[in-house]
C-alpha positions as CSV (number, residue, x, y, z in Angstrom):
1,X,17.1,100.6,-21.1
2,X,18.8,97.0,-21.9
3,X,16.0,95.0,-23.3
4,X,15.3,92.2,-20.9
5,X,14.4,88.6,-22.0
6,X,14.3,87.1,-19.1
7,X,15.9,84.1,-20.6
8,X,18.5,83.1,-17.9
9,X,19.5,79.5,-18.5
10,X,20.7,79.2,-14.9
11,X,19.0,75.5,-15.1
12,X,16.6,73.7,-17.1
13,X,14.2,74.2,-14.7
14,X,12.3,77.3,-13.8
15,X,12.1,79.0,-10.1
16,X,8.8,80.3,-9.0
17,X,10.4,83.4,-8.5
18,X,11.5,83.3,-12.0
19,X,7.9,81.9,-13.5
20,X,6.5,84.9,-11.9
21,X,9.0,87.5,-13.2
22,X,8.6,85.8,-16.7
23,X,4.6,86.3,-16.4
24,X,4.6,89.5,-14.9
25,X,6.9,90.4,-17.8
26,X,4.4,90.1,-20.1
27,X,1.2,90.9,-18.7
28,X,1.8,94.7,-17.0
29,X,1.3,97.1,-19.2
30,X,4.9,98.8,-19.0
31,X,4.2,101.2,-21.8
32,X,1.0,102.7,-20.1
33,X,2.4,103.3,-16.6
34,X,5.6,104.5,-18.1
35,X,2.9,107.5,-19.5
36,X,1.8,108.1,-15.8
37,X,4.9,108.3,-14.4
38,X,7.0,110.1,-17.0
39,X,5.3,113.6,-16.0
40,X,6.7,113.2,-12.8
41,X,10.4,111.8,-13.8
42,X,13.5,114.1,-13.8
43,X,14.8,114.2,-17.4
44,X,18.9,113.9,-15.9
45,X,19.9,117.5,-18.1
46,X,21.7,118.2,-15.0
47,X,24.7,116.1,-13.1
48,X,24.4,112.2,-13.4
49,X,22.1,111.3,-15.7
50,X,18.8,108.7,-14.1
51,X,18.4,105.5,-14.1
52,X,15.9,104.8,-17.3
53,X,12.1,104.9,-15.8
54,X,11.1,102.0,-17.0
55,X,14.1,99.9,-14.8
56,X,13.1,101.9,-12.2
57,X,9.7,101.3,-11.9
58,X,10.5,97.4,-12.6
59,X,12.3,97.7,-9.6
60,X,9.3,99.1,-7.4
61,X,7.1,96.4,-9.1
62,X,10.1,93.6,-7.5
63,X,9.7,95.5,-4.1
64,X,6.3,94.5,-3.8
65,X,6.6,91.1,-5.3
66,X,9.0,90.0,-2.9
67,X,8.9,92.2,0.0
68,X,12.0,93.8,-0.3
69,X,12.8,97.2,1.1
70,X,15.1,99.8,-0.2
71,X,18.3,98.4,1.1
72,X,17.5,94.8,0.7
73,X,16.4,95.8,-3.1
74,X,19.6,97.4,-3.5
75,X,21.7,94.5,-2.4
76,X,19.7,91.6,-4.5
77,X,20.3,93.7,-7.8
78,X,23.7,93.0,-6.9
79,X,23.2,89.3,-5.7
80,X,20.6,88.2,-7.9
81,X,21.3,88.3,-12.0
82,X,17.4,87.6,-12.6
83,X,16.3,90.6,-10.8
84,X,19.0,92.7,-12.7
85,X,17.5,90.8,-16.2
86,X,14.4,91.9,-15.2
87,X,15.0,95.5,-14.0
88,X,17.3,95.5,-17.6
89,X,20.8,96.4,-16.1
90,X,24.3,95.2,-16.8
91,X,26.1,93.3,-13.8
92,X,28.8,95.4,-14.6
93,X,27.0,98.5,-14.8
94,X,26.3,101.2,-12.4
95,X,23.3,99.9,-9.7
96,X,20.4,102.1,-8.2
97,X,21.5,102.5,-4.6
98,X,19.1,102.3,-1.8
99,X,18.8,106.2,-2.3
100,X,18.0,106.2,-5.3
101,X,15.1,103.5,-4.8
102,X,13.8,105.5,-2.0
103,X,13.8,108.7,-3.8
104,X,11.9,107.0,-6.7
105,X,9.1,105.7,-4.0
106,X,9.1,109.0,-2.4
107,X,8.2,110.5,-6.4
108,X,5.1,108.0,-6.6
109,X,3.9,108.3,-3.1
110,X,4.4,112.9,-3.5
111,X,1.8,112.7,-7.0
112,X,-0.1,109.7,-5.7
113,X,0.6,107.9,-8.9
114,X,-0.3,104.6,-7.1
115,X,-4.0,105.8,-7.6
116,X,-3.3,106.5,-10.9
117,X,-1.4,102.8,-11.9
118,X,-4.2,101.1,-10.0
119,X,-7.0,103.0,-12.6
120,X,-4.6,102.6,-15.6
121,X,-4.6,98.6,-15.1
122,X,-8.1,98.6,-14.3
123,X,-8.7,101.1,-17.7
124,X,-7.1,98.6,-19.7
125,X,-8.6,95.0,-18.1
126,X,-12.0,96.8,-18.3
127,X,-11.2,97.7,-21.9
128,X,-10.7,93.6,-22.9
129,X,-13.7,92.8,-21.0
130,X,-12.0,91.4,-17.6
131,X,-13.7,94.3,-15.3
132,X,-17.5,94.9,-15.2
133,X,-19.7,97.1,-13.5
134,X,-22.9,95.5,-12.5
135,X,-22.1,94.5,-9.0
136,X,-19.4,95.2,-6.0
137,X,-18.2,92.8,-2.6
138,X,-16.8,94.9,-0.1
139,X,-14.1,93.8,2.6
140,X,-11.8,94.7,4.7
141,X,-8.7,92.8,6.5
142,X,-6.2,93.9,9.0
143,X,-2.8,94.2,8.0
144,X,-0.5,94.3,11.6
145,X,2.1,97.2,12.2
146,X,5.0,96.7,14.7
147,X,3.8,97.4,18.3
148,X,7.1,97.9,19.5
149,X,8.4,101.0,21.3
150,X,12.0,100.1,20.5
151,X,12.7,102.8,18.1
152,X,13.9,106.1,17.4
153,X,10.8,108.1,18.6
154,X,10.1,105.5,21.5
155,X,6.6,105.0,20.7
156,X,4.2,103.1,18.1
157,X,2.4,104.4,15.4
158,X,-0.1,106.7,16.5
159,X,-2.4,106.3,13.3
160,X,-1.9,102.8,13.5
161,X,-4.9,101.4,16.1
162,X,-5.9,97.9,17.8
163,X,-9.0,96.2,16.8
164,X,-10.6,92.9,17.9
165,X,-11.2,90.0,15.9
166,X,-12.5,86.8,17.7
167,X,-11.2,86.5,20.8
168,X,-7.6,88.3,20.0
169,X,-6.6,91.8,19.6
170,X,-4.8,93.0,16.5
171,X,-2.4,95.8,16.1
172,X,-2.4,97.7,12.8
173,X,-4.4,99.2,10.0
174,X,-7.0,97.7,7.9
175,X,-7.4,97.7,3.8
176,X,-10.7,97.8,3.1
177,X,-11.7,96.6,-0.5
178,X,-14.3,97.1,-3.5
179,X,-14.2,94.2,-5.9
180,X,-15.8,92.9,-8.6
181,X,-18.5,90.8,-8.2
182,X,-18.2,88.6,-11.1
183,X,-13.9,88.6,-11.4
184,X,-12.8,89.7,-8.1
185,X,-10.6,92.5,-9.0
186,X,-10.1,95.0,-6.8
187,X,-10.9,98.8,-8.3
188,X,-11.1,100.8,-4.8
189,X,-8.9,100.6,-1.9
190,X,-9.2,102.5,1.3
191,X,-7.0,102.2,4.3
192,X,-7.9,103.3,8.2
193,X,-6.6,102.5,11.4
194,X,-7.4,99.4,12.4
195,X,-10.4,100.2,14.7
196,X,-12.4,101.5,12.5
197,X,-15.4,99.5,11.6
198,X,-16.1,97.9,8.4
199,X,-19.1,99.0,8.1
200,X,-18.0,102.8,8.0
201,X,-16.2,102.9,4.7
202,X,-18.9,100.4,3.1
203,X,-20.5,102.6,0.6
204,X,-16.8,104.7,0.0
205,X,-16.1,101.2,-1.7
206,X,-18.8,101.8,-4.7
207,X,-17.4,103.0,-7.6
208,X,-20.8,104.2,-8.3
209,X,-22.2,102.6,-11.3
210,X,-23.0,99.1,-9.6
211,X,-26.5,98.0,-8.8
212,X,-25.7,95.6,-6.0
213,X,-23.2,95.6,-3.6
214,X,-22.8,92.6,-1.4
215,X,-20.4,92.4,2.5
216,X,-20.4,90.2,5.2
217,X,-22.4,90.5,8.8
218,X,-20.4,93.2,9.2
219,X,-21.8,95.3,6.8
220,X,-25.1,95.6,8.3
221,X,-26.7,98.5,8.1
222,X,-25.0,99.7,5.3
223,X,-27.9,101.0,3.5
224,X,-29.4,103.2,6.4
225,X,-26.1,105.2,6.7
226,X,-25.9,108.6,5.8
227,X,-23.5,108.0,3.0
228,X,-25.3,104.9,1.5
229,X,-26.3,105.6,-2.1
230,X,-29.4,106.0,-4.3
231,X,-29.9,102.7,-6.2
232,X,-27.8,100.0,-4.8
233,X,-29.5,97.2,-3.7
234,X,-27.2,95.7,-1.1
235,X,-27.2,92.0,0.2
236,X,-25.9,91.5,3.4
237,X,-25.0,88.4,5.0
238,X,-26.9,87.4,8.0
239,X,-25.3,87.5,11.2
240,X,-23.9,83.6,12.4
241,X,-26.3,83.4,15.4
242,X,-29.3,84.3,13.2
243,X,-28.4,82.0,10.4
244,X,-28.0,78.7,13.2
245,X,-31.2,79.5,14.1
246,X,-32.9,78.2,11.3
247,X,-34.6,75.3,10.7
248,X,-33.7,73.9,7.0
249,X,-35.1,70.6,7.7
250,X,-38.3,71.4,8.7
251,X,-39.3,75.0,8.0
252,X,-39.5,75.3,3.6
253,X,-39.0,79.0,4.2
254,X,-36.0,78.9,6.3
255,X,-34.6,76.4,3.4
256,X,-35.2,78.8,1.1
257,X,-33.7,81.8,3.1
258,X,-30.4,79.3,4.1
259,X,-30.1,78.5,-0.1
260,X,-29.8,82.6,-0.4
261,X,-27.3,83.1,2.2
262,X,-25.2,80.3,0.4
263,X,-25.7,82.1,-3.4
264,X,-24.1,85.7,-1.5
265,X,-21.7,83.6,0.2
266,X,-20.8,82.6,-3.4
267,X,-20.3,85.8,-4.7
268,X,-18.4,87.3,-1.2
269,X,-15.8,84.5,-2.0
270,X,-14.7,86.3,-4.8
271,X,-13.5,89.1,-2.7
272,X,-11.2,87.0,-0.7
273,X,-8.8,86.5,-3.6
274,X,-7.2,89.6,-3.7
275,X,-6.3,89.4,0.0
276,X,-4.9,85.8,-0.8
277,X,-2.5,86.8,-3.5
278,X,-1.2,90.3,-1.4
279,X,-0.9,88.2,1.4
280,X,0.3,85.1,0.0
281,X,1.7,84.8,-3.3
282,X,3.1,88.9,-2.7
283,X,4.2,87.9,0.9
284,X,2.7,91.3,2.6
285,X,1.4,90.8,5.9
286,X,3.2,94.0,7.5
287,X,3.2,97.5,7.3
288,X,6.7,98.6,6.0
289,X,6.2,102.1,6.8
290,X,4.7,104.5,9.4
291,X,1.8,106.8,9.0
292,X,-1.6,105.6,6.9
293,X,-0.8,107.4,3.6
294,X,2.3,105.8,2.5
295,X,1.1,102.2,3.5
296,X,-2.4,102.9,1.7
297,X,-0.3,103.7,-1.5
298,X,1.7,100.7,-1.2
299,X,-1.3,98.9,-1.1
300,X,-3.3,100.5,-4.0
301,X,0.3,99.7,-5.8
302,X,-0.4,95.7,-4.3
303,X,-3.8,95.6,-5.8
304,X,-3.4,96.8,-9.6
305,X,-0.5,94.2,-9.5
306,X,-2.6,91.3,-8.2
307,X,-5.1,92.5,-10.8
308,X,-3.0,91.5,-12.9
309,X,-1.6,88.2,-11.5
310,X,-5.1,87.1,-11.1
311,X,-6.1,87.5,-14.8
312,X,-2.4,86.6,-16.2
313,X,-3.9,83.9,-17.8
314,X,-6.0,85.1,-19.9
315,X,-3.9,88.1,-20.5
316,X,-0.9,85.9,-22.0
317,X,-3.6,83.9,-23.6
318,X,-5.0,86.9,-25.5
319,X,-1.3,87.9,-26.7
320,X,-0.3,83.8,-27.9
């Protein structure tokens, strides 16, 4: 593969898109995915010879950065030199086609690697200390699928489900999140239709060595389902009604119980993050695909990368 420097003096000042590139450069661990992946890569002893794996999986990592599908992937590798820098090909090279893009996803999304790159990242930031164990915050948000029937089959998604959130409905699936309690970073991610409550994959979130596990009022009752674990203490917010119903000025002990609430509010923050940078920094607030598996691996793909993101900092400040 062309070594890529990522050097582009195109003007003396840098893009966000290019700060980000140049970052995300440094900080994922190419070498170790490269491991997981390889297994699963054709070695090119027949017919036209493959596209190195290490371009190819820069290429998936672009996808996700900057929502791009297969096509429009294929067409900013031609259009865009700093994607080509990154992804290490010559402009006057031979370009991975939207086939061959798709055919690399579909290689990932056969062996479930995405499980495997999202425990390889969290191997390694566990390893320099970034990724503890004592405590987990659970979450979940909706992620909206089209609800259009103007397509080839004439109907939506039929794992994709509505679900209610205030006064609107929602159409679409829901990522449900175990992070962290102390960094925010994310080590399990499930994904269900969208009307399935929170509370229902709440202890499927545990990676099972924690001692506390913390979720909004929607996680009540956590601890009495048949799935809720053996020594994990969980603190659950109270629900909004309860909590107005207090009386912090006059009542010491409804002080004291509004000060707690606060201190798990604290630490429930932290699980926000990781939403915010898929959502915001990533741009990802659709599906791209039908069907629950695929967009669950995409998303376990989304987390180990904002993993990273979120901890580039001291990543690049570990390496100088």
């Amino acid at each position: 593969m062309k070594q890529s420097s990522l050097d582009l003096n195109l003007s003396t000042k840098k893009t966000r898109k290019q700060e980000l590139l140049v970052q995300m450069d440094r900080v994922v661990p190419w070498a170790a995915l490269i491991d997981v992946i390889a297994p699963y890569y054709p070695e090119g002893k027949n017919g036209r010879p493959p596209f190195a794996l290490e371009t190819m999986l820069r290429i998936h990592c672009m996808q996700q950065w900057f929502t791009l599908s297969d096509l429009a992937m294929e067409e900013a590798l031609f259009d865009t030199p700093i994607y080509r820098e990154f992804a290490g090909l010559d402009a006057h090279g031979r370009m991975p086609d939207e086939s061959t893009i798709l055919r690399f996803r579909h290689r990932l999304e056969k062996h479930k690697l995405a499980e495997q790159i999202l425990a390889t990242v969290n191997e390694l930031l566990a390893a320099q200390g970034l990724l503890l164990k004592a405590g987990t915050a659970v979450d979940a948000t909706l992620i909206a699928a089209p609800s259009s029937t103007k397509n080839k089959d004439r109907k939506r998604d039929p794992e994709m489900h509505s679900s209610q959130k205030g006064n609107e409905w929602h159409f679409g699936m829901k990522a449900h999140i175990g992070v962290d309690a102390e960094s925010g970073l994310v080590h399990t991610v499930i994904g269900t239709s969208g009307n399935v409550a929170d509370v229902v994959e709440g202890n499927s979130l545990l990676h099972g060595q924690e001692k506390d596990g913390f979720g909004d009022a929607g996680y009540q009752g956590v601890h009495k389902r048949p799935d809720a674990r053996a020594g994990v203490t969980w603190h659950i917010a109270m629900r909004p009604g309860k909590r107005k119903e207090l009386d912090k000025e006059n009542n010491p002990v409804d002080a004291l119980i509004d000060r707690v609430e606060k201190i798990k509010a604290s630490i429930r923050a932290k699980v926000e993050h990781p939403f915010r940078v898929i959502k915001r920094q990533f741009g990802y607030v659709k599906v791209r695909y039908r069907g629950l598996k695929k967009n669950t691996l995409q998303l376990k793909t989304l987390f180990a990368l904002s993993n990273l993101w979120m901890v580039r900092h001291q990543l690049l400040g570990a390496k100088g």
